[in-house]
C-alpha positions as a LaTeX table, in Angstrom:
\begin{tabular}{lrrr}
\hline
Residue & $x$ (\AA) & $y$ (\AA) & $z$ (\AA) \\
\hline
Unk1 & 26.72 & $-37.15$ & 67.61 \\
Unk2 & 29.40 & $-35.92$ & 64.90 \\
Unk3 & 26.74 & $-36.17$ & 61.96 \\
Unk4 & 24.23 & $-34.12$ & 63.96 \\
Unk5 & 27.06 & $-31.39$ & 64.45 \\
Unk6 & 28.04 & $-31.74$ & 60.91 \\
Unk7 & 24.27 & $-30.80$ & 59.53 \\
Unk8 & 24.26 & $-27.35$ & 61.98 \\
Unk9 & 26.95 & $-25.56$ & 59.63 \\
Unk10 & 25.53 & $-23.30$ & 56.51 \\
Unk11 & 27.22 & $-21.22$ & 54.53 \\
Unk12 & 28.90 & $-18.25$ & 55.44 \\
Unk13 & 29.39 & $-15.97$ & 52.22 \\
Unk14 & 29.81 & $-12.83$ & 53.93 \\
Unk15 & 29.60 & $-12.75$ & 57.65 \\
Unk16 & 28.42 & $-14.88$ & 60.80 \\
Unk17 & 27.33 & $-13.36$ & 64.21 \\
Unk18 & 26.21 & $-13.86$ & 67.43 \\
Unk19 & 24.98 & $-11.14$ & 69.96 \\
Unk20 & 23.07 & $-11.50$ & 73.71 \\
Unk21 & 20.84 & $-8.27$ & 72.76 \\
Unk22 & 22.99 & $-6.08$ & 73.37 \\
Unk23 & 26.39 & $-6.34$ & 72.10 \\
Unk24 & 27.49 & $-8.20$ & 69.29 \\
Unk25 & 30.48 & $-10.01$ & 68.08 \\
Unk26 & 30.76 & $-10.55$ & 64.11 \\
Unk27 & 33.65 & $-12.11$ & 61.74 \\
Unk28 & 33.05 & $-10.75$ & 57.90 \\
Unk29 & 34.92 & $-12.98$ & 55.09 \\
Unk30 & 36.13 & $-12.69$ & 51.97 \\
Unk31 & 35.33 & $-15.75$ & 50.63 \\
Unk32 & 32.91 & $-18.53$ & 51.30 \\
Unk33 & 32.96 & $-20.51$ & 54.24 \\
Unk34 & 31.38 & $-22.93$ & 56.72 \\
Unk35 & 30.48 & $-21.51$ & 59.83 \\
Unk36 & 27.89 & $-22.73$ & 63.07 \\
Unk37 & 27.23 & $-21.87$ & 66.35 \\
Unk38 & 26.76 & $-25.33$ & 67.73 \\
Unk39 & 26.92 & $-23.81$ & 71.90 \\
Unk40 & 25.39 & $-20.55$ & 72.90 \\
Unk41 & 27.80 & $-17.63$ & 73.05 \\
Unk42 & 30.23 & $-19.61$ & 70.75 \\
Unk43 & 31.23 & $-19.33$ & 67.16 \\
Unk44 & 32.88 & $-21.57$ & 64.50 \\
Unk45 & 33.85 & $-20.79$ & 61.28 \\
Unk46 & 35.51 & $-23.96$ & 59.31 \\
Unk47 & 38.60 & $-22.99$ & 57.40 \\
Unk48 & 40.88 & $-24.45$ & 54.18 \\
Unk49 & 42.27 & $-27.99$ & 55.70 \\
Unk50 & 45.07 & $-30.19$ & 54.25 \\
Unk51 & 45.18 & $-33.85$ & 55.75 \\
Unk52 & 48.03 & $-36.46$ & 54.27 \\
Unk53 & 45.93 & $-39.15$ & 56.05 \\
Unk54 & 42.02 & $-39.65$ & 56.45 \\
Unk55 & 41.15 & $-38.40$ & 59.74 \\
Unk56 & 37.88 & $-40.49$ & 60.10 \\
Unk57 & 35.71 & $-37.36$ & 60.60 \\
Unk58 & 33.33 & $-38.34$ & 57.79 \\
Unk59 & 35.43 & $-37.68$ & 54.49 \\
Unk60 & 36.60 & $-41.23$ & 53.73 \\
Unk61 & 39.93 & $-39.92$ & 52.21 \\
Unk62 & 42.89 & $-37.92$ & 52.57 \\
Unk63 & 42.31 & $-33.89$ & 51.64 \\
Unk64 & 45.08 & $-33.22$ & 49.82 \\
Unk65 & 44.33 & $-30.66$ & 47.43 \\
Unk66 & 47.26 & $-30.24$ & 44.76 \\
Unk67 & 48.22 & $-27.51$ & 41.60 \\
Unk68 & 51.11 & $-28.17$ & 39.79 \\
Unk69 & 52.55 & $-30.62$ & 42.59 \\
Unk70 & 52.22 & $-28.31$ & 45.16 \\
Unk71 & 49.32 & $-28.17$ & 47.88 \\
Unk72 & 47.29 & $-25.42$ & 47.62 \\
Unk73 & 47.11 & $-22.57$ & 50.24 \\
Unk74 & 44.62 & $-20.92$ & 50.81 \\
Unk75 & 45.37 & $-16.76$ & 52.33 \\
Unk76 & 42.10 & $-14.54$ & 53.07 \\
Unk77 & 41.19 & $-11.80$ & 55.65 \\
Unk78 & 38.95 & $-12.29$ & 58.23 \\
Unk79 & 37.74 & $-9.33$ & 59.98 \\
Unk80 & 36.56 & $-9.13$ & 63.82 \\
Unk81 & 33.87 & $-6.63$ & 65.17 \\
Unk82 & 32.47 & $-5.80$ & 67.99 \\
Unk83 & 30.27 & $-3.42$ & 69.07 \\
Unk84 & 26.96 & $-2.55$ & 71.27 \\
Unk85 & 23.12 & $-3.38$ & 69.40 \\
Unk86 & 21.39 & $-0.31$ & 68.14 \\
Unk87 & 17.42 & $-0.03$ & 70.18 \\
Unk88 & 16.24 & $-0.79$ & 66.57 \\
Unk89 & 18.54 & $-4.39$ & 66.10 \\
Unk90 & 17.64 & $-5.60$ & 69.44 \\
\hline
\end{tabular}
């Protein structure tokens, strides 16, 4: 079940979206990202994770990203909208 959830995200290099034909709800990024909507009416977008310890979810190892003994942080903006469909979108 996990690997089959795994293949549904893509790349999100700007924004992701989901509507019901007449409104929509979208989250624009400013950097690349994972992102799936696995259930209708729900989206995921997969952000920067740190892990001391493997958390048997299909990496093998501990992600522990480091720069000059320091973990790395990652900061971006994400940006909500929402908003009705125009006739010529739905």
């Amino acid at each position: 079940m996990l690997l089959s959830i795994l293949g549904n995200y893509y790349p999100v290099v700007l924004d992701i979206y989901i509507d019901n034909g007449t409104d929509r709800l979208a989250l624009v990024t400013d950097r690349a990202q994972g992102g799936s909507s696995i259930r209708d009416g729900e989206m995921e977008v997969m952000l920067h994770r740190r892990l001391l310890h493997d958390d048997a979810f299909g990496v093998g190892e501990a992600i522990n990203e480091q720069a000059y003994g320091e973990g790395l942080v990652v900061r971006g903006h994400h940006y909500v909208l929402v908003g009705k469909l125009s006739k010529d979108e739905s």
